[in-house]
N, CA, C and O atoms as a MOPAC input file, in Angstrom:
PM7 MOZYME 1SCF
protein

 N    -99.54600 1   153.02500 1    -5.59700 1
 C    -98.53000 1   153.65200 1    -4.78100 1
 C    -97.13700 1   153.25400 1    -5.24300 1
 O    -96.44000 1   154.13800 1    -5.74000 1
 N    -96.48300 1   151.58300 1    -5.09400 1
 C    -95.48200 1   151.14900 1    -5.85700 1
 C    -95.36800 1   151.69100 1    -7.00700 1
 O    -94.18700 1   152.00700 1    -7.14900 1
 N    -95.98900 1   151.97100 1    -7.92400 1
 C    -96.22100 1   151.70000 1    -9.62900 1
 C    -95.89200 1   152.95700 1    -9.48300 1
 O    -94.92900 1   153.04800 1   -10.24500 1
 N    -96.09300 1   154.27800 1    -8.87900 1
 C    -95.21500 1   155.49000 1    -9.03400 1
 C    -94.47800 1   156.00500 1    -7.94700 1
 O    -94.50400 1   157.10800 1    -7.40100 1
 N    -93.92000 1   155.14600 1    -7.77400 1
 C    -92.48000 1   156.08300 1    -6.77600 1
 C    -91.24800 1   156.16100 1    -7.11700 1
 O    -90.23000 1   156.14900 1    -6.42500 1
 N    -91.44300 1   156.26400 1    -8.55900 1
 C    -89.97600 1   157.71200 1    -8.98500 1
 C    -90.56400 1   158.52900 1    -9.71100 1
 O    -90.09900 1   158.94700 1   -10.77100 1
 N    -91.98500 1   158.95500 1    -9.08300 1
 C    -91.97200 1   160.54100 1    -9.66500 1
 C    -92.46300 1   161.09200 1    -8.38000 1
 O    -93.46300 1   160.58000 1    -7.87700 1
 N    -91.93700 1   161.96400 1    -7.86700 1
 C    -92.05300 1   162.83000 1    -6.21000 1
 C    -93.37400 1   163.75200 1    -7.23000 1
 O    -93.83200 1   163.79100 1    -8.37200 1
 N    -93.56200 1   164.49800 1    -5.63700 1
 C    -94.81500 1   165.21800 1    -5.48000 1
 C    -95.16000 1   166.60500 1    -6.78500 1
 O    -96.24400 1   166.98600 1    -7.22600 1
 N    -93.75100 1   167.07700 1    -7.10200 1
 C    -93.67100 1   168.11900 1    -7.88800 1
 C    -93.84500 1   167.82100 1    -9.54000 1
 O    -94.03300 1   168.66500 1   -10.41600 1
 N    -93.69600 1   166.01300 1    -9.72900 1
 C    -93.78200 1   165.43200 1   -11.34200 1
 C    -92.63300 1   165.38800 1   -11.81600 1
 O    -92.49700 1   165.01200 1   -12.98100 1
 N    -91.74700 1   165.68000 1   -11.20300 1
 C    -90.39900 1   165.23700 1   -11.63600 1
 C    -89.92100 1   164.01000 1   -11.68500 1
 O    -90.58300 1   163.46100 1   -10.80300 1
 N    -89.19500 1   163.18700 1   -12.13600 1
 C    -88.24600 1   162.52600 1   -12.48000 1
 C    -87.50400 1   162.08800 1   -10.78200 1
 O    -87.04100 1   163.21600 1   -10.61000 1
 N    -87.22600 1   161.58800 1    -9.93100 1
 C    -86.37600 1   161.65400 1    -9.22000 1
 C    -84.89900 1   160.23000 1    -9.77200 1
 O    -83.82300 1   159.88200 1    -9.28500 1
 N    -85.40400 1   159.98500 1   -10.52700 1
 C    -83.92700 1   158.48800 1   -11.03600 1
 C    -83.54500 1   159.83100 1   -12.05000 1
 O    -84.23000 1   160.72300 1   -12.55100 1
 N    -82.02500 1   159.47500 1   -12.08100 1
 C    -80.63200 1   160.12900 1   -12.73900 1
 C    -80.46500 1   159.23000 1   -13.81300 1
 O    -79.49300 1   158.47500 1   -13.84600 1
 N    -81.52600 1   159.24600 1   -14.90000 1
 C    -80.93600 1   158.17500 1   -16.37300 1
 C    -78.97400 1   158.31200 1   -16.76000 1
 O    -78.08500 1   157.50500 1   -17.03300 1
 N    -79.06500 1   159.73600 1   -16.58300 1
 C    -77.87400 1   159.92200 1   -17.65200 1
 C    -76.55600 1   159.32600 1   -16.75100 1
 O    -75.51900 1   158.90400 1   -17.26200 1
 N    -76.91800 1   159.40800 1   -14.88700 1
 C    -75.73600 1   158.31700 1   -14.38400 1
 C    -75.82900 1   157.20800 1   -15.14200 1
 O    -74.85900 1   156.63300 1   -15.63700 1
 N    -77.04800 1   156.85700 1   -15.26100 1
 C    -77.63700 1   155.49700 1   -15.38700 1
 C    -76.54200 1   154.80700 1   -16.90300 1
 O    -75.81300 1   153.81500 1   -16.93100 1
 N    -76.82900 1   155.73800 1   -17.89300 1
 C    -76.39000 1   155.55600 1   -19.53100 1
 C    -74.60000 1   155.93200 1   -18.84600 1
 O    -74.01700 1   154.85900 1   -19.00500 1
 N    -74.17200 1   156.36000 1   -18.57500 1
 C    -72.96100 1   156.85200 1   -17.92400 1
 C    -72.10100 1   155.62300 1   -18.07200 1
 O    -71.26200 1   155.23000 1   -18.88200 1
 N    -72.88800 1   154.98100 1   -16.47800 1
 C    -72.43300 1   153.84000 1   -16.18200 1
 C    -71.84900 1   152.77600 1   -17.03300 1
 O    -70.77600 1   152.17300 1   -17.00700 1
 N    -72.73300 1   152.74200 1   -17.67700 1
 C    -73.15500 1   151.24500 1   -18.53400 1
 C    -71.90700 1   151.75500 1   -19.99200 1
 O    -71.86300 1   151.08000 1   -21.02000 1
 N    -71.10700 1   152.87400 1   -19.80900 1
 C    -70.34800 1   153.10400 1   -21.01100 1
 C    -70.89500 1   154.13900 1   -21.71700 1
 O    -70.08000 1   154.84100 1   -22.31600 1
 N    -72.64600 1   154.57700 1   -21.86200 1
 C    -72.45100 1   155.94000 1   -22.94300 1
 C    -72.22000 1   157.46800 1   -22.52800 1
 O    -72.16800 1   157.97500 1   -21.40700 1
 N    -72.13000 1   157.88000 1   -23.45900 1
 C    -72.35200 1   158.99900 1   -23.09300 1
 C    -72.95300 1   160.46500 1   -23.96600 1
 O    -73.45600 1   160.36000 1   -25.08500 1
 N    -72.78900 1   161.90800 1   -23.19500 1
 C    -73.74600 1   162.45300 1   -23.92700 1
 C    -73.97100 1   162.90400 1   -25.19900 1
 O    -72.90400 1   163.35700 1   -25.61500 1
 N    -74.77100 1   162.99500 1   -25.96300 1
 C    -74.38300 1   163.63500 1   -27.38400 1
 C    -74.38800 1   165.28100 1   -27.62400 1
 O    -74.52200 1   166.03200 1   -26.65900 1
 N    -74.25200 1   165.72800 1   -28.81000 1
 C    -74.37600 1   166.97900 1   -28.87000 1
 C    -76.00600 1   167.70600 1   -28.31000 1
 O    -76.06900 1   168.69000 1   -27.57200 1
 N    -76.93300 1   167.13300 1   -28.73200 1
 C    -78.09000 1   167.42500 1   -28.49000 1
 C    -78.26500 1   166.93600 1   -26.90300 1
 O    -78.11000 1   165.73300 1   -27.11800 1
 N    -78.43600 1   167.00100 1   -25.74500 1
 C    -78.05300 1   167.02800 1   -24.29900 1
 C    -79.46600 1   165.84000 1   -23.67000 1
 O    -79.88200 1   165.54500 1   -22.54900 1
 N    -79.78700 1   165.49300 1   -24.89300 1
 C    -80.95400 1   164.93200 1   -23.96700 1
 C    -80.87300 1   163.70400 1   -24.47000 1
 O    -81.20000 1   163.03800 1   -23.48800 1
 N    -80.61300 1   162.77600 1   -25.52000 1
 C    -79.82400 1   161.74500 1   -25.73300 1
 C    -78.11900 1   161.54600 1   -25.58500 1
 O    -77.35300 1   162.49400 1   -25.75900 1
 N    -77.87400 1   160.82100 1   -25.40300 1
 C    -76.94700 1   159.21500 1   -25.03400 1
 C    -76.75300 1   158.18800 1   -26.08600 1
 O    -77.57600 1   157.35300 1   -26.46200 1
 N    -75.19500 1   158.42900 1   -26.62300 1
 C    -74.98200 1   157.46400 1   -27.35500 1
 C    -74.47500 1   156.08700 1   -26.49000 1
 O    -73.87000 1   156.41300 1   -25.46900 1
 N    -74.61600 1   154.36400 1   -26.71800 1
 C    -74.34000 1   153.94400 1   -26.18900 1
 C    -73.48500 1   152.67400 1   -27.03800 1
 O    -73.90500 1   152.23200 1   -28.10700 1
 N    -72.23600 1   152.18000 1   -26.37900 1
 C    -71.89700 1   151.31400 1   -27.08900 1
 C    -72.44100 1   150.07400 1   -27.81000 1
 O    -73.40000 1   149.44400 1   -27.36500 1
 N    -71.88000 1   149.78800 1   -28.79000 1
 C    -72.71400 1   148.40100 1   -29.44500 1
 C    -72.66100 1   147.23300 1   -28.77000 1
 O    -73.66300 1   146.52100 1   -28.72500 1
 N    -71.40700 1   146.84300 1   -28.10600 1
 C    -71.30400 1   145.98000 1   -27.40300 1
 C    -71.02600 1   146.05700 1   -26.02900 1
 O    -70.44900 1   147.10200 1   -25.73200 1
 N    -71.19700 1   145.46600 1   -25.30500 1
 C    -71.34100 1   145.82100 1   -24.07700 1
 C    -70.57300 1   144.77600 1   -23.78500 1
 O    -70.70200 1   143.72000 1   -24.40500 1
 N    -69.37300 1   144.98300 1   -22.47400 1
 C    -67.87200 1   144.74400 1   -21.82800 1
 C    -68.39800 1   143.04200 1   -20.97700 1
 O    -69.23400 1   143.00500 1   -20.07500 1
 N    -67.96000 1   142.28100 1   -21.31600 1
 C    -68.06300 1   140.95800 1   -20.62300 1
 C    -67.27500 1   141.23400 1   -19.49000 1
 O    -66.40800 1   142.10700 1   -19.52300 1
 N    -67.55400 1   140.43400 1   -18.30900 1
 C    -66.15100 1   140.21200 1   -16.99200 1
 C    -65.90200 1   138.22800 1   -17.68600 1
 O    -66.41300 1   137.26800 1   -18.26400 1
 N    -64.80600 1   138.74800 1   -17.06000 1
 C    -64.33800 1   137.07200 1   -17.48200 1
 C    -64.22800 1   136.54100 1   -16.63000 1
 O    -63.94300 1   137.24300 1   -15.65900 1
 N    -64.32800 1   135.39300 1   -16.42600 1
 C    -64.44700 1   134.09100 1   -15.50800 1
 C    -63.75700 1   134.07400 1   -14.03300 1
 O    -64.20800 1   133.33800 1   -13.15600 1
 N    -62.54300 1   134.99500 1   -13.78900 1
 C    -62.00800 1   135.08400 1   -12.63400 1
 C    -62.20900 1   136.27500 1   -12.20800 1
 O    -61.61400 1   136.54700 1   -11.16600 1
 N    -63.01500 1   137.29200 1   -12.78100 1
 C    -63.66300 1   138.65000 1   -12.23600 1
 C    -64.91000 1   138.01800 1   -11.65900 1
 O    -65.22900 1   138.67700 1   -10.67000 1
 N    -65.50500 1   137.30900 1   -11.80300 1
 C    -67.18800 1   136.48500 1   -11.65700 1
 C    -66.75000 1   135.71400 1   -10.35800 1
 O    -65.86600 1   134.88000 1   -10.55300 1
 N    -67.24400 1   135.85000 1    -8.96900 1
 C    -67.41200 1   135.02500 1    -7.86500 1
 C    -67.44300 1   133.47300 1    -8.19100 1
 O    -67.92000 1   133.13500 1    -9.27400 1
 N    -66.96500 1   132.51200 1    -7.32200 1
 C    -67.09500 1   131.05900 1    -7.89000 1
 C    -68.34600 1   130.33600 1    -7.51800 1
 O    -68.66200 1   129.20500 1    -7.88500 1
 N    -69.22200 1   131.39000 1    -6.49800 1
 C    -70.54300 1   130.79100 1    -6.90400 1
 C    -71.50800 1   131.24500 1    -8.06300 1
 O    -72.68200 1   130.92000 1    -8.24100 1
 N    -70.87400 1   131.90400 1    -8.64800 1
 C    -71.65100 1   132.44500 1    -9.81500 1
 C    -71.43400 1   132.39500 1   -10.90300 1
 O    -72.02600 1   132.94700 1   -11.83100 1
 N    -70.29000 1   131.52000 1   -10.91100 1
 C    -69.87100 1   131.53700 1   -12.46300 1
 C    -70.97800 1   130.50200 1   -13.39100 1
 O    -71.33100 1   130.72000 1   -14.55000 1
 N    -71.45400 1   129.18300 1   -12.41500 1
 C    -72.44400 1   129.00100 1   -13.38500 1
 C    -73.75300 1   130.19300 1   -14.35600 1
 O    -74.25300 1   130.25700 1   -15.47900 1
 N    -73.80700 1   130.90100 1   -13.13100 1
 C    -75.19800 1   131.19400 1   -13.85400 1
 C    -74.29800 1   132.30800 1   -14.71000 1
 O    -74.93900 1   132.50400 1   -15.74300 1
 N    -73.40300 1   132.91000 1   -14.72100 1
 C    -72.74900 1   133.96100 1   -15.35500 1
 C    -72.45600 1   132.85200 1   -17.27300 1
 O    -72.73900 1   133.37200 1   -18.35200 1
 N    -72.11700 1   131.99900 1   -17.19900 1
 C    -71.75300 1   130.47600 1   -18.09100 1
 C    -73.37900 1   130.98300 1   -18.78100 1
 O    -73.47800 1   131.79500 1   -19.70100 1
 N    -74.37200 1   130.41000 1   -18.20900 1
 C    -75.49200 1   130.29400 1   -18.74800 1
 C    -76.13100 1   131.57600 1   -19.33800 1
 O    -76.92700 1   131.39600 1   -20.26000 1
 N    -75.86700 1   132.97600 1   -18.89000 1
 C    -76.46700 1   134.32300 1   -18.89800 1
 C    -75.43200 1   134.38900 1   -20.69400 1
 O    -75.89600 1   134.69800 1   -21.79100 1
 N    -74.04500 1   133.99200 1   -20.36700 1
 C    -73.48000 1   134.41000 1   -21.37600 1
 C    -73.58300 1   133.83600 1   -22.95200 1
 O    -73.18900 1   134.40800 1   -23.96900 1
 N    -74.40800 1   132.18200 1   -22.80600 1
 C    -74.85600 1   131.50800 1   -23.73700 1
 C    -76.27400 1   131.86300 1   -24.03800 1
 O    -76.92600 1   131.79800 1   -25.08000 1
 N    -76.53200 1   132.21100 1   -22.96900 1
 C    -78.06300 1   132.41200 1   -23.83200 1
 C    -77.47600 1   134.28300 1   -24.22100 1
 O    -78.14000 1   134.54100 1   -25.22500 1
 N    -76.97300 1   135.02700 1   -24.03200 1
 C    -76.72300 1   136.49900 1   -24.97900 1
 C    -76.19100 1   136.10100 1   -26.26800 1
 O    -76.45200 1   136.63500 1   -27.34600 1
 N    -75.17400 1   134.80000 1   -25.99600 1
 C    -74.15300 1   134.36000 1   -27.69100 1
 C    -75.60000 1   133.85900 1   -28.41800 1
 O    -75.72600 1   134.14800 1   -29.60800 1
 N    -76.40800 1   133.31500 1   -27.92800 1
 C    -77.85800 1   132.67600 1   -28.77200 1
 C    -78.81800 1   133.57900 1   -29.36100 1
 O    -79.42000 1   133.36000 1   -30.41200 1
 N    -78.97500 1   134.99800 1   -28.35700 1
 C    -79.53500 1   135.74000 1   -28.81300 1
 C    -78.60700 1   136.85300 1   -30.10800 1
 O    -79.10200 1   137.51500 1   -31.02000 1
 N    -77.57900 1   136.74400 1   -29.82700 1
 C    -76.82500 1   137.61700 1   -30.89500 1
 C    -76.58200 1   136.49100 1   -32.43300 1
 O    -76.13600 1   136.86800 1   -33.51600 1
 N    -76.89800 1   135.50500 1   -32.18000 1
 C    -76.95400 1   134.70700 1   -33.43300 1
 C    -77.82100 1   135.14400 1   -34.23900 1
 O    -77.64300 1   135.74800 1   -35.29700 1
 N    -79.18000 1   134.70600 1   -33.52100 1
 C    -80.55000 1   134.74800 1   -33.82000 1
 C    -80.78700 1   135.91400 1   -34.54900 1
 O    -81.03900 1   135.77400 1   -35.74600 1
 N    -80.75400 1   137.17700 1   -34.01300 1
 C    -80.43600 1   138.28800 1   -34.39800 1
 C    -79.80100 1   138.53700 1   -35.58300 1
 O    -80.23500 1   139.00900 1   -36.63400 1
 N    -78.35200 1   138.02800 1   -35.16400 1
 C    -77.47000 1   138.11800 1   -36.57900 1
 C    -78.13300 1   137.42600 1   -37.71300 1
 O    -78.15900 1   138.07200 1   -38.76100 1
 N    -78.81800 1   135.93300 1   -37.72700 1
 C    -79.57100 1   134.95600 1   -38.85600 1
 C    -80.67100 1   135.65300 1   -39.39100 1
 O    -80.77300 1   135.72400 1   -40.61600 1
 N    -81.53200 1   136.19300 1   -38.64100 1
 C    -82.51300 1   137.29200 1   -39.06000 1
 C    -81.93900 1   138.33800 1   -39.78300 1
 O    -82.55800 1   138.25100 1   -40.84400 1
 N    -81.19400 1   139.23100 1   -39.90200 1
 C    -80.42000 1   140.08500 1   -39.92900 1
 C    -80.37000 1   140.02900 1   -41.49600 1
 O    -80.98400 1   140.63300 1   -42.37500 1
 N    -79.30100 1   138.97100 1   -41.49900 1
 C    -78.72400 1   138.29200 1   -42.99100 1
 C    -80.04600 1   138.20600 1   -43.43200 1
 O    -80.32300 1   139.34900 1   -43.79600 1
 N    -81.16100 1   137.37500 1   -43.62500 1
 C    -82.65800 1   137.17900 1   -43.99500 1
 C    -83.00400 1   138.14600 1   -44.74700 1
 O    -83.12500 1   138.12100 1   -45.97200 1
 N    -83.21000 1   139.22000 1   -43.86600 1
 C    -83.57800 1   140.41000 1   -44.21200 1
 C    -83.23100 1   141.12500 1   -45.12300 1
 O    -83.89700 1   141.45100 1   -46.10500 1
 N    -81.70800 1   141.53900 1   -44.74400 1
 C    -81.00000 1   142.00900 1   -45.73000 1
 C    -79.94100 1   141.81400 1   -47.14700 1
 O    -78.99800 1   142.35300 1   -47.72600 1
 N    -80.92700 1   140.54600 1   -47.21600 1
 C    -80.03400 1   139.39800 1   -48.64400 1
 C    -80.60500 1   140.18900 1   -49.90700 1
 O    -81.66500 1   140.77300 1   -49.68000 1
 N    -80.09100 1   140.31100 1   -51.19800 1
 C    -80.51000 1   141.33200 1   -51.85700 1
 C    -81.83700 1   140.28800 1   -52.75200 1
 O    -82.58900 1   140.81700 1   -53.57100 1

């Protein structure tokens, strides 16, 4: 029952992806059914972030700088000639 309730009775779709991609910065392409989306995605900085949250906002943002390393070190690996 949980496991499908965003598709109503008719098989449709009822969630709005393209608000969804909107939101988050992309938007539509020529072909109407993909969404280009930015590469990087907009940090809030430290006095936009509530002061009970700035820890975990601190920690969310070190572990993304860890994962964009990692990424980046692989990256280089890969593509060394």
């Amino acid at each position: 029952y949980y496991a499908n309730n965003h598709v109503r009775l008719d098989r449709k779709l009822k969630t709005d992806f393209g608000a969804f991609w909107e939101e988050v910065g992309g938007w539509e392409t020529d072909d109407h059914r993909f969404y280009e989306l930015p590469l990087v995605y907009p940090r809030k900085t430290m006095e936009e972030v509530p002061t009970r949250k700035r820890a975990v906002y601190r920690r969310r943002f070190a572990f993304l700088d860890a994962v964009d390393e990692e990424i980046a070190a692989h990256m280089r690996e890969v593509l060394q000639p």
